[in-house]
DOVEXMAR-866946 format. One line per 3 residues: number of its first residue (from 0); their letters; for each residue x, y, z of C-alpha. Coordinates in nm, 4 decimals. Layout:
// DOVEXMAR-866946
NUM = a = X,Y,Z ~ ... $
***
This chain:
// DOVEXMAR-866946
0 = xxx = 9.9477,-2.3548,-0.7447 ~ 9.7800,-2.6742,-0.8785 ~ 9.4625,-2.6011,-1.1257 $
3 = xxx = 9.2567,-2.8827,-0.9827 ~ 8.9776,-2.9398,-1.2316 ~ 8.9924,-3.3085,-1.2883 $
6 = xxx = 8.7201,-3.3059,-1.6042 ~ 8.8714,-3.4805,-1.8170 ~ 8.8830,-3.2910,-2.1637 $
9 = xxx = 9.0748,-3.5519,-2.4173 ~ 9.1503,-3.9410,-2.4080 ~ 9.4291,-4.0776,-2.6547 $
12 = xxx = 9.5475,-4.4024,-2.7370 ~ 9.8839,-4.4716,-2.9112 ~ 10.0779,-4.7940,-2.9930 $
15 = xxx = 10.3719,-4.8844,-2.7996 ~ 10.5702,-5.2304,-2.7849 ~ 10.6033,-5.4133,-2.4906 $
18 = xxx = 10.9085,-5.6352,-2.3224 ~ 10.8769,-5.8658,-2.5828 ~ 10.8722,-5.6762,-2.8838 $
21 = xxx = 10.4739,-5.6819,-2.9183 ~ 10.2517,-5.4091,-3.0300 ~ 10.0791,-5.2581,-2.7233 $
24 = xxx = 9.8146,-5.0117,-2.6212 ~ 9.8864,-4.6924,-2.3871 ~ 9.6248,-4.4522,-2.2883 $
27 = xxx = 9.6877,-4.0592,-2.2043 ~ 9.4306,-3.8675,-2.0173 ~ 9.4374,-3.5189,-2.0218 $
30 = xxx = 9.1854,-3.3098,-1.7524 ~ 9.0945,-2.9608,-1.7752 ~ 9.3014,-2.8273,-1.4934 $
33 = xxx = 9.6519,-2.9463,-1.7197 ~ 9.7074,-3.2941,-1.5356 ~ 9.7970,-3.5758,-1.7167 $
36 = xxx = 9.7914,-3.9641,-1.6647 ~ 9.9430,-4.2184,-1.8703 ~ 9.8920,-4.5991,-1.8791 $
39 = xxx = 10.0499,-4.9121,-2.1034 ~ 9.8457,-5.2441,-2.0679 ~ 10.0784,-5.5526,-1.9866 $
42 = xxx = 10.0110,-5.9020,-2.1730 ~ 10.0197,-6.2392,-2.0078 ~ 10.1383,-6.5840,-2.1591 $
45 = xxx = 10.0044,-6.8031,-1.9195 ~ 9.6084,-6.6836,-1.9052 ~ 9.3035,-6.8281,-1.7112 $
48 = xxx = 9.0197,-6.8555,-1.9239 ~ 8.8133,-6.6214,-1.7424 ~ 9.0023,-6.2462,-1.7261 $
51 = xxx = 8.9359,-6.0114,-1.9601 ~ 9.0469,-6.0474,-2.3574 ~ 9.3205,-5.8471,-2.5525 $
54 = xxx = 9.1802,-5.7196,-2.8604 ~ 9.4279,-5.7812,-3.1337 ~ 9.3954,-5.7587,-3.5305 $
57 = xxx = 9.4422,-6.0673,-3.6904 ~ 9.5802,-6.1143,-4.0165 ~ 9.9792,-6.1039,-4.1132 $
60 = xxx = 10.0916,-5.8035,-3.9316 ~ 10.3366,-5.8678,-3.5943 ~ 10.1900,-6.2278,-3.6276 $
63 = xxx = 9.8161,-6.1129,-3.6051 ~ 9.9021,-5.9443,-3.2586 ~ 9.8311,-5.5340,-3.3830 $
66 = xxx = 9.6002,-5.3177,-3.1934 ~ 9.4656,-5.0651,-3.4689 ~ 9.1303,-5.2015,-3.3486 $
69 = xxx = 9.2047,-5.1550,-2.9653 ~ 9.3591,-4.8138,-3.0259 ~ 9.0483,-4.6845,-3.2763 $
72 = xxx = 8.8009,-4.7498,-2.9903 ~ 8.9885,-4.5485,-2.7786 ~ 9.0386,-4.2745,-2.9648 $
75 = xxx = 8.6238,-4.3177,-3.0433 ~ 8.4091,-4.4746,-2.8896 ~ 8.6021,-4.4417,-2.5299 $
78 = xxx = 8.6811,-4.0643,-2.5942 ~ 8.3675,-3.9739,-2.6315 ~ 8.2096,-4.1219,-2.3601 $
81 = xxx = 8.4813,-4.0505,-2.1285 ~ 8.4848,-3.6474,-2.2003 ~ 8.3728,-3.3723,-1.9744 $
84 = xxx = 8.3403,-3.6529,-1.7028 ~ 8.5180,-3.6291,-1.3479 ~ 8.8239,-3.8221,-1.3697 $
87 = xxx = 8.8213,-3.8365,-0.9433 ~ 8.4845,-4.0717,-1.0073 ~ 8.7367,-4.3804,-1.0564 $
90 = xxx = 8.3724,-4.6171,-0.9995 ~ 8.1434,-4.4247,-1.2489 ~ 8.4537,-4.4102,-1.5001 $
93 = xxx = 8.5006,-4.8303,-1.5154 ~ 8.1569,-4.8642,-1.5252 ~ 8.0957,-4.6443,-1.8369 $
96 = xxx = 8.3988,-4.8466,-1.9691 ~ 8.2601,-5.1943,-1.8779 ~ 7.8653,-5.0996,-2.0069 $
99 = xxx = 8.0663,-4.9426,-2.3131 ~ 8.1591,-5.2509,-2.3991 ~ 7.9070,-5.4608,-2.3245 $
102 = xxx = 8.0408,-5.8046,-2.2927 ~ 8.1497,-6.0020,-2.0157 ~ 8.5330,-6.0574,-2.1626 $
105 = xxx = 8.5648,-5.6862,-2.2879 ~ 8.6265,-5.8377,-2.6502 ~ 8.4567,-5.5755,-2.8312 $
108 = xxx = 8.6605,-5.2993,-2.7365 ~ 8.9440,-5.5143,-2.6012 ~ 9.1025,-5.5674,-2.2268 $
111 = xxx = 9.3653,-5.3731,-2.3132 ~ 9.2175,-5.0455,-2.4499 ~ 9.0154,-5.0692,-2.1371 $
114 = xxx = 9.3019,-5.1738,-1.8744 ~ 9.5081,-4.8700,-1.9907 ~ 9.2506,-4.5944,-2.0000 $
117 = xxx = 9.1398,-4.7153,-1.6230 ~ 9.5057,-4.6572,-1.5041 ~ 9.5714,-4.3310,-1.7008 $
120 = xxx = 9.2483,-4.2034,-1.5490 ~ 9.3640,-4.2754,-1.2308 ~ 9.7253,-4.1668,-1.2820 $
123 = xxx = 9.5070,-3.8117,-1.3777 ~ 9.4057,-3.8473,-1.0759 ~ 9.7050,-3.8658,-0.8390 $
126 = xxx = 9.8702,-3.5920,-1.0416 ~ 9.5909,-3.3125,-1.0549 ~ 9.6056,-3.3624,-0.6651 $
129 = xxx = 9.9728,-3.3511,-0.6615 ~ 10.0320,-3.6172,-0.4823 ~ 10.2302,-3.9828,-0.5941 $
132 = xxx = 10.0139,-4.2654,-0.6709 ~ 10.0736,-4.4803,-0.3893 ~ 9.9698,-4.1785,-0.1425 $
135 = xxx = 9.6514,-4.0767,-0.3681 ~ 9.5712,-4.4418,-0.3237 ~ 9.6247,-4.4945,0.0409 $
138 = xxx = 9.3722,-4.2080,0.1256 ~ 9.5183,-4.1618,0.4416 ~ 9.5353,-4.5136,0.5549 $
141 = xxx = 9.8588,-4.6500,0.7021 ~ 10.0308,-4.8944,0.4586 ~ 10.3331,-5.1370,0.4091 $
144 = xxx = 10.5904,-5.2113,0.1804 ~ 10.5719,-5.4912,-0.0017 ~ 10.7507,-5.8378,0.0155 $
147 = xxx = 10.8726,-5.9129,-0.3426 ~ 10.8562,-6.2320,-0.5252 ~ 11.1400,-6.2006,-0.7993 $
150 = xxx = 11.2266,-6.4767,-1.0500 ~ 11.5511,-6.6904,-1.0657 ~ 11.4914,-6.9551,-1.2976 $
153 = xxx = 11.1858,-6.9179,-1.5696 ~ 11.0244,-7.1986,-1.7371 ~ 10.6428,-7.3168,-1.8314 $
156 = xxx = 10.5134,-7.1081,-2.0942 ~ 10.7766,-6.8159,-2.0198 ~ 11.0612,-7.0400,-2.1622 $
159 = xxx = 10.9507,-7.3227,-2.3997 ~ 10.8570,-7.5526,-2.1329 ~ 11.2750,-7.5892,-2.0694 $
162 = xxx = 11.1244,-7.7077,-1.7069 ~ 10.7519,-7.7325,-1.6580 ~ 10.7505,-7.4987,-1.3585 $
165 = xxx = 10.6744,-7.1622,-1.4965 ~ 10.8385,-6.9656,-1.2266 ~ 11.1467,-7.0571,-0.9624 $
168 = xxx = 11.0817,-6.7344,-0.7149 ~ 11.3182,-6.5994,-0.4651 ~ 11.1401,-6.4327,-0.1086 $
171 = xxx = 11.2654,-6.2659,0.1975 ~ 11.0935,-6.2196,0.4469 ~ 11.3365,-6.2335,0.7161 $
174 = xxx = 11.4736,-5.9096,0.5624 ~ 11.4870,-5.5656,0.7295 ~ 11.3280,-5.3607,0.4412 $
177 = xxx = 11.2468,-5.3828,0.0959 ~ 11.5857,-5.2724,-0.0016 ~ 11.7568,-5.5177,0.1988 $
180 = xxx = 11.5134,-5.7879,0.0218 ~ 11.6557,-5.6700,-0.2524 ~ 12.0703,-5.6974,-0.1513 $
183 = xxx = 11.9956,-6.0751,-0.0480 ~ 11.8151,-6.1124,-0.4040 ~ 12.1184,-5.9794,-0.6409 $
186 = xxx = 12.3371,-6.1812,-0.4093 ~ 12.1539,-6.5429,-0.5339 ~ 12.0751,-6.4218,-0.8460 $
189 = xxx = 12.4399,-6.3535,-0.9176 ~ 12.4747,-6.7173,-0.7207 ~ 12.2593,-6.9098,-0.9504 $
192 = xxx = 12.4382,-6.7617,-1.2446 ~ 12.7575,-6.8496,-1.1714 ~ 12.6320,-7.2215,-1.0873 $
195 = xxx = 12.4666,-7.2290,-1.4004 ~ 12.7415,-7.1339,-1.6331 ~ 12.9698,-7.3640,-1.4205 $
198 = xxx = 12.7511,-7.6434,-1.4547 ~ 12.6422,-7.5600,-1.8669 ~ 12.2986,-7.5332,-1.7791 $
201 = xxx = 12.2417,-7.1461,-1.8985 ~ 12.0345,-7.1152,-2.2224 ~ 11.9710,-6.7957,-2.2130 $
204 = xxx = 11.6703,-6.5272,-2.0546 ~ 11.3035,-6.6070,-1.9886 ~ 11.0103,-6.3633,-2.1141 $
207 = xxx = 11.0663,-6.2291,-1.7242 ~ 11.4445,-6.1832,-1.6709 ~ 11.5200,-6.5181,-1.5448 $
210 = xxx = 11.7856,-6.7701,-1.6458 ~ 11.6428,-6.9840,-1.8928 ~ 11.7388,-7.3528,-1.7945 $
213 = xxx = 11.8205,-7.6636,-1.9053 ~ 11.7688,-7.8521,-1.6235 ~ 11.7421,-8.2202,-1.6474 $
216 = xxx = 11.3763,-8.2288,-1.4322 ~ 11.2139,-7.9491,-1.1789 ~ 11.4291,-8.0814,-0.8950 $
219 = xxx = 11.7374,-8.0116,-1.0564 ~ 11.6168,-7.6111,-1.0565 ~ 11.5004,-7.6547,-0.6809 $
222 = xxx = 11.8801,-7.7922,-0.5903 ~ 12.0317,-7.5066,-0.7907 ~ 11.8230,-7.2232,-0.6213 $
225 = xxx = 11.9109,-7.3600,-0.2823 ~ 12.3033,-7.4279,-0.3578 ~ 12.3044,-7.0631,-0.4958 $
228 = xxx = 12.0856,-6.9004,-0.1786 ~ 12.3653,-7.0767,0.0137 ~ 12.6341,-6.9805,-0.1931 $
231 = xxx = 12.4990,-6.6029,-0.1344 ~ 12.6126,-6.6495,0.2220 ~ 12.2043,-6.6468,0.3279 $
234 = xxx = 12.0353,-6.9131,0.5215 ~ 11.7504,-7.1407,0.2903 ~ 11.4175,-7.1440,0.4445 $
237 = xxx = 11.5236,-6.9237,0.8119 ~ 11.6330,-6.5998,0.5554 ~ 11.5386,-6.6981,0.2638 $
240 = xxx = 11.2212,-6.8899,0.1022 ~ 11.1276,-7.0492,-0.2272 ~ 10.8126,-6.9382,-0.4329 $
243 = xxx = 10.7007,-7.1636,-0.6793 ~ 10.4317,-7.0653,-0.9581 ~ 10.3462,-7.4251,-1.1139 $
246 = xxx = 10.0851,-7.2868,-1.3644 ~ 9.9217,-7.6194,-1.3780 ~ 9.6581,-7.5023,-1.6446 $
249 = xxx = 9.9889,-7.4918,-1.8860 ~ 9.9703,-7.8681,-1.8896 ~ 9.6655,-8.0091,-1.6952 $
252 = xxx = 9.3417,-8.0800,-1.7338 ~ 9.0226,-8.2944,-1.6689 ~ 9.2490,-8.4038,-1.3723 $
255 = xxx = 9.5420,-8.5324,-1.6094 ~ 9.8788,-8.3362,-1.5914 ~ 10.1242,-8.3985,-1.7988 $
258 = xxx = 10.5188,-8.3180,-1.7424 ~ 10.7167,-8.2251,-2.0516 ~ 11.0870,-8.3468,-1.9029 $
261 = xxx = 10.9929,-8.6979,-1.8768 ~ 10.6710,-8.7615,-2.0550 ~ 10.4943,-8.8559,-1.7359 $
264 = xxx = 10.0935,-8.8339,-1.6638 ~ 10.0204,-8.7751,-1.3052 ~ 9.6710,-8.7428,-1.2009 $
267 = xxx = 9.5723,-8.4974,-0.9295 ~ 9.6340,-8.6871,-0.6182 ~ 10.0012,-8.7700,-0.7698 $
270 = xxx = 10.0209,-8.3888,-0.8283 ~ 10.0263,-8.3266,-0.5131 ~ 10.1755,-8.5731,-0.3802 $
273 = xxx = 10.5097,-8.4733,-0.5496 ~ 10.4482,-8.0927,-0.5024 ~ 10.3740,-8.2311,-0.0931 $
276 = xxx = 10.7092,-8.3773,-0.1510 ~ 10.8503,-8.0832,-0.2676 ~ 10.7242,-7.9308,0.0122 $
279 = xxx = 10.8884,-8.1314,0.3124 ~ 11.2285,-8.0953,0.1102 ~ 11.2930,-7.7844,-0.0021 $
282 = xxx = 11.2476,-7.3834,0.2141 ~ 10.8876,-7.3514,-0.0068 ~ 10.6753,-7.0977,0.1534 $
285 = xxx = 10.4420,-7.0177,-0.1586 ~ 10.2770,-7.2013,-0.4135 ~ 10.1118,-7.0925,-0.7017 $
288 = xxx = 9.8467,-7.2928,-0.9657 ~ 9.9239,-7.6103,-0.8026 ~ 9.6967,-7.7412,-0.9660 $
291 = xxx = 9.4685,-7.6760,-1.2843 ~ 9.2151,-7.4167,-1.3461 ~ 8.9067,-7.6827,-1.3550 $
294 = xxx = 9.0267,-7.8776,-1.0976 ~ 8.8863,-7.7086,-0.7559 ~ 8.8582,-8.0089,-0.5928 $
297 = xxx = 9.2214,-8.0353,-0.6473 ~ 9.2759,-7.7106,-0.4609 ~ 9.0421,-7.7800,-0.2310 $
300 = xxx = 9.2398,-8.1118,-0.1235 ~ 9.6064,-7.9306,-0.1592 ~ 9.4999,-7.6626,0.0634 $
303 = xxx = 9.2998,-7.8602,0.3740 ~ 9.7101,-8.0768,0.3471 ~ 9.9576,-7.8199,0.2950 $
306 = xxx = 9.7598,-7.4564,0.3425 ~ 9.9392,-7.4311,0.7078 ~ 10.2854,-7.4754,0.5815 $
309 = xxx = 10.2144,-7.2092,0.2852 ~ 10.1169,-6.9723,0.0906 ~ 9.8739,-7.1285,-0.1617 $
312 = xxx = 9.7619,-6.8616,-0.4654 ~ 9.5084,-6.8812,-0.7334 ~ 9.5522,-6.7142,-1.0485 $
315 = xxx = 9.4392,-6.8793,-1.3370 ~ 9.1716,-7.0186,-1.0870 ~ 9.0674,-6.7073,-1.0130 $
318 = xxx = 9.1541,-6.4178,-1.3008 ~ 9.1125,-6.1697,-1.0432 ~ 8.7938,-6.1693,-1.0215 $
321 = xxx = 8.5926,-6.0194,-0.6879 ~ 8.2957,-6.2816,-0.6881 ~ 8.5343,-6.6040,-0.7570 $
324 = xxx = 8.7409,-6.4764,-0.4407 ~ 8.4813,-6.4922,-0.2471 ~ 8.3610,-6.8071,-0.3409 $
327 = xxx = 8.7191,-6.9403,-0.2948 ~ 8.6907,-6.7836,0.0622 ~ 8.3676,-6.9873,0.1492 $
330 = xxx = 8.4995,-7.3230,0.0067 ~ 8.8133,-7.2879,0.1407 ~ 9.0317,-7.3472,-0.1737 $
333 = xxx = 9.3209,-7.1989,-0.1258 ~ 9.4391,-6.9014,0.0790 ~ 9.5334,-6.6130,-0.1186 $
336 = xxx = 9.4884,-6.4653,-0.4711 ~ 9.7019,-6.2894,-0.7289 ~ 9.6001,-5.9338,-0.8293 $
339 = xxx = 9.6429,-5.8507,-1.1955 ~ 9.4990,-5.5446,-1.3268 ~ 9.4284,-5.6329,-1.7231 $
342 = xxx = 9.2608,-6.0065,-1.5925 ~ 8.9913,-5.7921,-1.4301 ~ 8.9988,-5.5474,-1.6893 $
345 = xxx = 8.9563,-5.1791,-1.4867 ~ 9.1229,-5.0456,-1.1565 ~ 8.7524,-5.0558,-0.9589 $
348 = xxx = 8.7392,-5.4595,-1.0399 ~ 9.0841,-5.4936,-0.9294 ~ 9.0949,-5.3269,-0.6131 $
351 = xxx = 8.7325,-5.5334,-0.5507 ~ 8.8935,-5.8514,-0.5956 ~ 9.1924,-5.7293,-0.3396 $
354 = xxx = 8.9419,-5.6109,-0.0751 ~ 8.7606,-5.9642,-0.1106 ~ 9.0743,-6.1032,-0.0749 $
357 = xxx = 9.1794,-5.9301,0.2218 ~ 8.8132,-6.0149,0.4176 ~ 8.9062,-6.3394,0.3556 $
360 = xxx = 9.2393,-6.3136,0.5224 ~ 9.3456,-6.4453,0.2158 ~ 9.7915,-6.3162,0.1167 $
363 = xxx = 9.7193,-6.0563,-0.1512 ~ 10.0039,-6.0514,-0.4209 ~ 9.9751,-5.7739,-0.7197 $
366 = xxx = 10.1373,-5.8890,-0.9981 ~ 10.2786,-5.8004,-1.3538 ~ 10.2366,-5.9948,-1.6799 $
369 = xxx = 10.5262,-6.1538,-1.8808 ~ 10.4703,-5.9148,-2.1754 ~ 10.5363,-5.5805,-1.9637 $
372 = xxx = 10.6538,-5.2217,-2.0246 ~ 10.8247,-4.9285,-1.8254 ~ 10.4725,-4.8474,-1.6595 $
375 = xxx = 10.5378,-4.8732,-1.2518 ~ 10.1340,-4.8441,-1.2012 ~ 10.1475,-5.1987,-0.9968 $
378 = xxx = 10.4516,-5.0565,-0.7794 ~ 10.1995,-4.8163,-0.6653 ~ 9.8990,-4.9947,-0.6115 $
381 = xxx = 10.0791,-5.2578,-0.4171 ~ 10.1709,-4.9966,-0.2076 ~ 9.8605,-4.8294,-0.1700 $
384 = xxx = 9.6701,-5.0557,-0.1431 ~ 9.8642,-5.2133,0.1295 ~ 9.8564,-5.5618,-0.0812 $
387 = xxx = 10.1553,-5.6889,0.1319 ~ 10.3458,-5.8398,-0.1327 ~ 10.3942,-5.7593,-0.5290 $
390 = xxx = 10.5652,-6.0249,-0.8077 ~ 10.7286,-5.8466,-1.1016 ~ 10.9428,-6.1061,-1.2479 $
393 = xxx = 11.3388,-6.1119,-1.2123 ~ 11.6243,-5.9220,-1.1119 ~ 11.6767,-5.7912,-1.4272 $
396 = xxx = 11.5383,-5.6373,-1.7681 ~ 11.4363,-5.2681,-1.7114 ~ 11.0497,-5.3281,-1.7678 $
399 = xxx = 11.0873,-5.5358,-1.3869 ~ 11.3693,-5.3213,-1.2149 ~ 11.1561,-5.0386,-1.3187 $
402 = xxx = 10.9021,-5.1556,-1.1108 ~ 11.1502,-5.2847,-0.8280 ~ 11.3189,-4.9447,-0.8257 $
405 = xxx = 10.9641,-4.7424,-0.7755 ~ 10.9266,-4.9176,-0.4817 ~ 11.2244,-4.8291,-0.3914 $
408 = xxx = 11.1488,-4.4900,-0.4096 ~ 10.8662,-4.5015,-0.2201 ~ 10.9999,-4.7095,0.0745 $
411 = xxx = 11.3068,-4.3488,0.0949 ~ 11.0454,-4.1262,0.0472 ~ 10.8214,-4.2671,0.3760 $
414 = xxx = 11.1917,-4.2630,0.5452 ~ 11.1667,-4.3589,0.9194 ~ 10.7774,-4.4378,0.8486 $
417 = xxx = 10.8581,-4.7275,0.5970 ~ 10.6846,-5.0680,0.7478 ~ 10.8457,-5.3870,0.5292 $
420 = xxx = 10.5501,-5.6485,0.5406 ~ 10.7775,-5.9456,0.5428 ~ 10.6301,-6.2035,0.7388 $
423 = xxx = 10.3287,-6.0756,0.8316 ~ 10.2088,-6.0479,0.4580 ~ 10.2251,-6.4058,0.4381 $
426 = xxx = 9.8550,-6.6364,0.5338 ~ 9.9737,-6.8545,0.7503 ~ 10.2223,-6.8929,1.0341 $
429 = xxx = 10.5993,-6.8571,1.0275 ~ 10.8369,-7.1912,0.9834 ~ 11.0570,-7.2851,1.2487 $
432 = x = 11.3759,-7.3412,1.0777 $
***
């Protein structure tokens, strides 16, 4: 029989490393009944400058990237505030943590000694109710299973700016389930392998699992990822799409965007003219970070052209962040946001920026970092939350098939009650193809 006092009696932070090698902070929560939740807080590469701030050391240790300071506020300051309270009072919880730290960054006591005690609470949560995340989350309410977006090719900040798109994204929508979305994506990742040996164009692994490229310009990736869908025995654009995160902050600004394979300077309305170019050539139904961060004009323009033929996301534009969303919404810049935990900084401002997103009729897309860990907490709130899709990285490294595989889980454990999202998770109608 459960014990189902949720006070929570002790709060511990320890370092861990992350996926790429990186001191990291993970928070255990331990309530009175015996339940116990435990959290790691992901790092990004590519950041907006407006989500919540890691707190690192400084100095000469792992390059200046320790968390001794994170983890010490934890174990203090956060402890102690965070004892003998009701860990079921998620709301109360993240505010204590946000007033705690009283800045609008969470720099004093750090993003991610905050991100990681929010989850842990929650995971406290789940488990002194006995029930798995995703159904603790839910609360009753009917929900789907996500449509992935998984990695192929990385470049951008995730590998040296090889090619200056950061991510080359595989999605199926047309599949049956989440585990068939899954067969057609080992297929063409396999595919694209074997093309890019053949072809001596493989360098290597991104920060997220996928090939790392040496691809002559951003087309060349494009024609690789549709020879290899096709070389999977799948159909480009009426089985399989192309998702496309340009992270345009990586190498744009004041309207000026410049491309590392050939030196080139486009301005905005040339952005998007060759990304509009992109898009009447190649099976693209998302794009993310088209353009830069301070350009919302930019978005606004991209979206009133191309917003009916696609999925157009904001995440550098927006840092997941509930108020931005909704101004987004009401200007009509774009037409669905990326969910990311450690940008808003606690699990309340997260799911806030999701519900926003959903009034909006916006796609809603949780999402992991490139510096990630073993922790499956976004499988779960994906699924909970009934986000409709969820964007890990590739098809391989265990800190992303971790995450894959949890949903797996979850989509055999609802059995004849799993609901893929597939097409209807996307903002905007389907393609004829």
């Amino acid at each position: 029989m459960l014990n189902t006092d949720t006070t929570i009696t002790n709060v511990h932070g320890r370092r861990v490393w992350d996926s790429r090698g990186r001191p990291t902070v993970e928070v255990e929560v331990t309530l009175a009944g015996g339940a116990k939740g435990r959290a790691i807080a992901p790092a990004g590469a590519s950041t907006g400058t407006g989500e919540a701030l890691d707190l690192r050391d400084g100095g000469t240790a792992f390059g200046g990237l320790d968390v001794q300071k994170a983890l010490s506020g934890v174990n203090s300051e956060i402890a102690s505030a965070l004892k003998s309270v009701d860990a079921t009072e998620q709301a109360k919880i993240d505010s204590l943590l946000v007033e705690l730290d009283g800045t609008p960054n969470r720099s004093r006591l750090g993003g991610n000694a905050i991100v990681a005690t929010s989850m842990a609470v929650l995971h406290a949560s789940a488990a002194a109710c006995g029930q798995p995340l995703w159904h603790y989350l839910a609360g009753g309410q009917p929900v789907r299973i996500p449509l992935p977006e998984i990695q192929i090719f990385g470049g951008g900040a995730h590998a040296a700016r090889r090619v200056d798109v950061q991510d080359f994204m595989l999605m199926c929508p047309s599949a049956s389930s989440f585990s068939e979305a899954l067969e057609w994506t080992a297929e063409v990742y396999r595919a694209a392998g074997e093309l890019m040996k053949k072809a001596g164009k493989l360098q290597g692994v991104a920060d997220e699992g996928g090939y790392w490229p040496a691809f002559g310009c951003n087309e060349d990736a494009l024609d690789t990822l549709v020879g290899a869908i096709e070389l999977a025995g799948l159909k480009p654009g009426g089985q399989v799409g192309i998702s496309l995160d340009i992270a345009a902050s990586e190498f744009g600004r004041n309207g000026q965007y410049t491309l590392a394979l050939d030196g080139r300077t486009l301005d905005t309305a040339q952005m998007i003219e060759m990304l509009g170019r992109w898009l009447g050539t190649y099976p693209i139904l998302s794009i993310e970070d088209p353009v830069a961060e301070d350009d919302a004009s930019g978005f606004r323009h991209f979206t009133e052209t191309y917003g009916k033929l696609c999925q157009i996301i904001g995440d550098d534009y927006l840092v997941t962040n509930a108020a931005r969303v909704k101004t987004a919404a009401f200007q009509h810049t774009l037409n669905a946001v990326l969910i990311k935990p450690n940008q808003a900084g606690t699990i309340t401002e997260t799911r806030l920026s999701l519900e926003e997103g959903k009034l909006a009729g916006f796609g809603t897309i949780v999402s992991a970092r490139s510096g990630e860990s073993e922790d499956v907490t976004i499988a779960h709130l994906s699924v909970g939350w009934d986000a409709g899709q969820l964007k890990v990285g590739s098809f391989s490294r265990s800190e992303r098939m971790a995450k894959w595989n949890e949903v797996l889980r979850i989509e055999e454990s609802l059995g004849r009650d799993a609901k893929f999202s597939g097409w209807s998770a996307l903002p905007f109608q389907r393609r004829q193809s």
